[in-house]
C-alpha positions as CSV (number, residue, x, y, z in Angstrom):
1,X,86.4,79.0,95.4
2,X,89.6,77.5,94.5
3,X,88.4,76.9,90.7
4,X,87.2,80.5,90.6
5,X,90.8,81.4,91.6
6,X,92.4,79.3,88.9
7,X,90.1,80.6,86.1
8,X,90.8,84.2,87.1
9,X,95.0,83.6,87.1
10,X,94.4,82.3,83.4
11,X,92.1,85.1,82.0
12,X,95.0,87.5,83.8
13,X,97.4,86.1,81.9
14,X,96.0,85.8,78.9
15,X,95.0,90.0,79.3
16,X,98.5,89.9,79.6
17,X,99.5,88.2,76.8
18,X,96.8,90.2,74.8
19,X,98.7,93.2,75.9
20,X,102.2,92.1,75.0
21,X,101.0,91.5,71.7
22,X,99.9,94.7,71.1
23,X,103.6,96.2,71.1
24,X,105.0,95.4,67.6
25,X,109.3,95.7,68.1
26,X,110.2,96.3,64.8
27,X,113.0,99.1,65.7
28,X,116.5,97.5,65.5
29,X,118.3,100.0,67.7
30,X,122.1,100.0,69.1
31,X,122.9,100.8,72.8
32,X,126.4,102.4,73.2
33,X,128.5,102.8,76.3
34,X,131.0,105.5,76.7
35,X,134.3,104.0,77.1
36,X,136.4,107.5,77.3
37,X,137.9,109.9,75.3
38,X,141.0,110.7,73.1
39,X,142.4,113.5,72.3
40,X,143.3,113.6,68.0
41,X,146.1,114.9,66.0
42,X,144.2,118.8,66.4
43,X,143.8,118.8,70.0
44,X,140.2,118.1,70.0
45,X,138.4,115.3,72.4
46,X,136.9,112.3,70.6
47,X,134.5,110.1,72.3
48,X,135.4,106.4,71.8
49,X,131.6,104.7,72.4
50,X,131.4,101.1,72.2
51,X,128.2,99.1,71.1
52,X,126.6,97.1,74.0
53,X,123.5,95.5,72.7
54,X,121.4,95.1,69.6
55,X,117.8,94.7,70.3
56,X,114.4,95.5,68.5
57,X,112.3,98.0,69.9
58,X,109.1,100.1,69.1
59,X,109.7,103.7,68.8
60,X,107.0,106.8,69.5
61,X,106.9,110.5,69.9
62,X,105.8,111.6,73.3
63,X,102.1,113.0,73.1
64,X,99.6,114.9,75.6
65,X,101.2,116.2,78.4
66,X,104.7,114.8,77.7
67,X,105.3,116.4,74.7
68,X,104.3,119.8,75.9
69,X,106.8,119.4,79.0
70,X,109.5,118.8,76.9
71,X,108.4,121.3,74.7
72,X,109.0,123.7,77.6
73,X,112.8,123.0,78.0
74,X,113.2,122.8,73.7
75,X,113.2,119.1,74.4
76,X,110.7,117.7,71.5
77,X,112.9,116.5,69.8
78,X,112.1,113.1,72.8
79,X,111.2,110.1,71.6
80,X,110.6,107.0,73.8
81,X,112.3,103.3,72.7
82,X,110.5,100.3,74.7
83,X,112.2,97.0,74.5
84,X,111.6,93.7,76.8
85,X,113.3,94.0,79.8
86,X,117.0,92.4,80.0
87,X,118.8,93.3,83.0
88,X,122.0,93.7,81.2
89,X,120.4,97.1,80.4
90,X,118.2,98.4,83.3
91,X,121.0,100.0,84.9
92,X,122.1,102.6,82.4
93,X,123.4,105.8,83.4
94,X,122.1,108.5,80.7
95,X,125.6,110.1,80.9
96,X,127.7,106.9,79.4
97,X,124.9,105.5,77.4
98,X,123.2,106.8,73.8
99,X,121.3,104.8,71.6
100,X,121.8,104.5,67.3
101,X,118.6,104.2,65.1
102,X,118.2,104.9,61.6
103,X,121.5,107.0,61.3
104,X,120.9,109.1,63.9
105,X,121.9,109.6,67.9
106,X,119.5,109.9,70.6
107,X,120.5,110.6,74.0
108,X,119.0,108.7,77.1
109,X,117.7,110.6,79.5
110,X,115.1,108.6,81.7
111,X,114.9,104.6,81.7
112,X,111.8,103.3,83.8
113,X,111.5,99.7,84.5
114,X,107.5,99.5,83.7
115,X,105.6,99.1,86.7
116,X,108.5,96.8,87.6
117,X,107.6,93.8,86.3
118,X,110.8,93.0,84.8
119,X,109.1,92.7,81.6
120,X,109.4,96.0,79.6
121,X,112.2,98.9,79.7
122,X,111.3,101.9,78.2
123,X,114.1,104.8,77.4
124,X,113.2,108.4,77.2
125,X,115.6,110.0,74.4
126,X,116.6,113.2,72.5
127,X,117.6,113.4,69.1
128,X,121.0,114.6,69.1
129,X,122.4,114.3,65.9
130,X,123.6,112.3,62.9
131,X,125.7,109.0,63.3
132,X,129.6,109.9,61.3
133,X,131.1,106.9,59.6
């Protein structure tokens, strides 16, 4: 009984490892944090964002039933970042936090700790526009 038990923790892991292997992170995306705003020489408010972490990620579209739900509230323009879990970033709030890739913004709007396991974070954001300087 107790070999049986051993046996079946190893193939577990290795189904895990097997899994984690499947996610290629080849993303390299910024996570900003608001730090406030300023007001220039026009009167007009600029956001002053500061840069938080660098990680690699895998990026998708949403598909199936995601995409159609976003769809319904002109939201599919949503893509979803994973990265491994650091707890550093698990706590975002969507309002003070945006993430850069490939010269554009996206705009967090969910982060789920998957199945929390501590092991994966993956951030639902919307394109919001083009990076300037």
């Amino acid at each position: 009984m107790l070999l049986k038990s051993k046996y079946e923790g190893i193939l577990h892991g290795e189904q895990r490892a097997i899994k984690n292997v499947s996610k290629v992170l080849d993303k390299k995306i910024i996570i900003q944090e608001l730090k406030g705003t300023t007001e220039n020489e026009k009167g007009f408010e600029i956001e002053d964002w500061q840069d938080i972490a660098t990680v690699w990620a895998s990026k998708n579209n949403l598909s199936g039933k995601e995409y159609y739900r976003a769809k319904q509230y002109n939201e599919e323009k949503t893509v979803k970042f994973e990265i491994r879990y650091q707890k550093l970033l698990a706590d975002l709030e969507s309002t003070r936090h945006r993430i850069l890739h490939d010269g554009k913004i996206y705009n967090i709007t969910f982060v789920d700790n998957f199945q929390y396991r501590n092991e994966w974070l993956v951030f639902k954001a919307l394109e919001s526009g083009i990076c300037q300087g």
